[in-house]
C-alpha positions in Angstrom: 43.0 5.7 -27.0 42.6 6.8 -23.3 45.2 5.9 -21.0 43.6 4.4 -18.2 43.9 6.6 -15.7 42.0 9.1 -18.5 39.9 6.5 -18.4 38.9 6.3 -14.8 38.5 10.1 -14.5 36.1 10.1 -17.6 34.1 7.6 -15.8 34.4 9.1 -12.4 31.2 11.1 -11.1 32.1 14.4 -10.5 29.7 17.3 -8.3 28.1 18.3 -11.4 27.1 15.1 -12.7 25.3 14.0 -9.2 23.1 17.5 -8.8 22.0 17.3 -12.5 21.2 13.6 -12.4 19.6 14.1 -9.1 17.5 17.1 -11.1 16.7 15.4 -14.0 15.6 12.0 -11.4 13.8 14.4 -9.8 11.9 15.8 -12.5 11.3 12.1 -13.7 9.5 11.5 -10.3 7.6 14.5 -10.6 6.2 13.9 -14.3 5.7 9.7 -13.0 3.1 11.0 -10.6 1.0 12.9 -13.0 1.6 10.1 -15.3 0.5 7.7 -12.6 -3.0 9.0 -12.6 -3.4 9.5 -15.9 -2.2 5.3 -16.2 -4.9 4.4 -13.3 -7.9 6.3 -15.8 -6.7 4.6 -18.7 -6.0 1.3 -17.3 -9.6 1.5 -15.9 -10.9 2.5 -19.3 -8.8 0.4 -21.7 -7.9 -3.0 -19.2 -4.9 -4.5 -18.4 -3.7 -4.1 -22.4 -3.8 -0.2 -22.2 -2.1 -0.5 -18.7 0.9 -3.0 -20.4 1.3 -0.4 -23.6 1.6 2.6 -21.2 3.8 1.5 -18.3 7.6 1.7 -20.6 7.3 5.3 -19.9 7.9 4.5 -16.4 11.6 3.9 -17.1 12.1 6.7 -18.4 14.3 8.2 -15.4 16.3 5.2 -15.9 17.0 5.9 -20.0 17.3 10.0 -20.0 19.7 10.1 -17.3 22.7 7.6 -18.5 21.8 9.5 -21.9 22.6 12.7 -20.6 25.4 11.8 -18.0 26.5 8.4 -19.4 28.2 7.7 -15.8 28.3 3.9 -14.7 25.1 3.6 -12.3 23.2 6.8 -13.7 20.5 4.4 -15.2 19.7 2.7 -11.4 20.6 6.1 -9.7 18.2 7.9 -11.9 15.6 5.5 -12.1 15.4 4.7 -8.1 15.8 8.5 -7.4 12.5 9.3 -9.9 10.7 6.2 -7.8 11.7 7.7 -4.3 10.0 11.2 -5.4 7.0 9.2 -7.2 6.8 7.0 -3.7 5.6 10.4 -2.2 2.2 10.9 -4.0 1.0 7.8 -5.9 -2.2 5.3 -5.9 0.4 2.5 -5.1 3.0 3.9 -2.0 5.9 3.1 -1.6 6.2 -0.4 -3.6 6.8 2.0 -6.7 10.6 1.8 -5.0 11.1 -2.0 -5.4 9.6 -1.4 -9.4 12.1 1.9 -9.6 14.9 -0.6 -8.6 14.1 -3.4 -10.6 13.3 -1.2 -13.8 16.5 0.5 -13.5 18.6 -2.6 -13.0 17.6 -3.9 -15.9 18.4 -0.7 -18.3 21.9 -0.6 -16.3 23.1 -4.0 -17.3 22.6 -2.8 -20.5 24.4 0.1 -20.4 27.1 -1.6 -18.6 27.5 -4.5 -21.0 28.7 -1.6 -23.7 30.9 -0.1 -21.0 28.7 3.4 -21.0 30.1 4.1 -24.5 26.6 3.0 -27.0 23.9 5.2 -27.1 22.2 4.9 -30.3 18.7 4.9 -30.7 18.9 1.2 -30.8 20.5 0.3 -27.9 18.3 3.0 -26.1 15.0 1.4 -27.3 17.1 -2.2 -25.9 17.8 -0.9 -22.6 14.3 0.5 -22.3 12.5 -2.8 -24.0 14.9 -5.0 -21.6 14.3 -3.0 -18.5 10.5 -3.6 -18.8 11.2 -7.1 -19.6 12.9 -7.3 -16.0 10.3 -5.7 -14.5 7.6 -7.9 -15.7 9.2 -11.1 -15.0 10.6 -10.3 -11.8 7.1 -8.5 -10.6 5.1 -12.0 -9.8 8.0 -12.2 -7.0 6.6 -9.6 -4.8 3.5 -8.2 -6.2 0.3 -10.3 -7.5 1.5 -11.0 -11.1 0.2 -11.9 -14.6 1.5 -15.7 -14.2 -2.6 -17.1 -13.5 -3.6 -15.7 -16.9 -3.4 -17.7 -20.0 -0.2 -17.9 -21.5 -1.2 -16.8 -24.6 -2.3 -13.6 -22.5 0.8 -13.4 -20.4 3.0 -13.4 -24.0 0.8 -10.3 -25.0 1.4 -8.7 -22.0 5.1 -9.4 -21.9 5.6 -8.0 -25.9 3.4 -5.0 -24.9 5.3 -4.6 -22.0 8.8 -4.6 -23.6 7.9 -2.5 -26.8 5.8 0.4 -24.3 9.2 0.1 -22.6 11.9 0.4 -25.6 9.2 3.7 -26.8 7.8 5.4 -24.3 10.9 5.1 -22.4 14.3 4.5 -24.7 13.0 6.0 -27.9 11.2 9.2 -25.7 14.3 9.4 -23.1 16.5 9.9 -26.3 14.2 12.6 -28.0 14.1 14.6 -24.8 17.9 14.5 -24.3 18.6 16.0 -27.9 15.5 17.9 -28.0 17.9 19.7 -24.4 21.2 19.9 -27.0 20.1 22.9 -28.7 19.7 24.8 -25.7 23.5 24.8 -24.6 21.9 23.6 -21.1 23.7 20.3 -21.6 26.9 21.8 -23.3 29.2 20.1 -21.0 27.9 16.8 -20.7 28.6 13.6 -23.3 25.5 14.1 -25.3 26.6 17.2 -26.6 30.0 16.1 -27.0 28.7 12.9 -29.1 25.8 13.6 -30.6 26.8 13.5 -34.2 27.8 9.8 -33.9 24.0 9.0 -32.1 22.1 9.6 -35.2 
């Protein structure tokens, strides 16, 4: 077992880990504004059901960063950081913040609740499903909500909501952080370390 002073420095954020979670958050932001129009078409196409099943992957920032890092605060720190650069070119302006916060809140309790040490492909499709979840029952608090629909509706949206968010966000932010492994980019970070254990 670590002693705990090991155990503080292995939890500590060094240089390194900021600049490449600030990259990776960075390149989150960037890919949520393309996604961001593509979401507006579809949602205008498909309704408020396509919107629901599409919107996990905005979490993504939130999932591939602690993934990759697996630092106490790297799933709000990459999520909000991804939302600051989305805030810069978006249909919505700046509000996407208070979603980036709330979205990576909820994947950090996660995290936190297994003390940064679980990253299975279950607990990465949790922290992604229960980050959405937060999102979409906190969201009626500052923006116009779902909560004037039928509640038969509002469950729908809620269970697409949480599923687009444990896929296109837990399930994705996984693939993309072992799909980086086999490049040796990632060599000295925890998910090369441990990713025998994560299958």
């Amino acid at each position: 077992m670590l002693g705990s002073a090991a155990f503080k420095n292995a939890r500590a954020w060094s240089t390194r880990d900021i600049v490449v979670t600030a990259a990776i958050a960075v390149a989150s932001g960037i890919a949520f504004i393309l996604f961001d129009w593509f979401y507006s078409v579809a949602q205008g196409i498909g309704g408020n059901f396509v919107g629901n099943a599409l919107a996990g992957f905005w979490l993504i920032g939130g999932l591939l960063v602690p993934y990759i890092v697996r630092k106490p605060g790297s799933a709000l720190f990459g999520e909000l950081v991804a939302s600051l650069v989305e805030a810069s070119f978006n249909p919505w302006g700046a509000i996407v913040i208070i979603s980036g916060l709330l979205e990576g809140l909820g994947s950090e309790v996660v995290f936190l609740a297994t003390g940064y040490r679980n990253f299975s492909a279950k607990l990465m499709a949790f922290a992604g499903g229960f980050g959405a979840a937060v999102f979409f029952v906190t969201q009626p608090l500052w923006t116009q909500g779902y909560y004037k629909l039928e509640i038969p509706t509002i469950v729908a949206y809620f269970v697409l909501r949480t599923i687009s968010g444990a896929v296109l966000a837990g399930l994705l932010g996984k693939a993309v952080g072992d799909a980086l492994v086999p490049t040796g980019v990632l060599d000295s970070f925890p998910i090369a370390e441990g990713r025998h254990q994560e299958i």
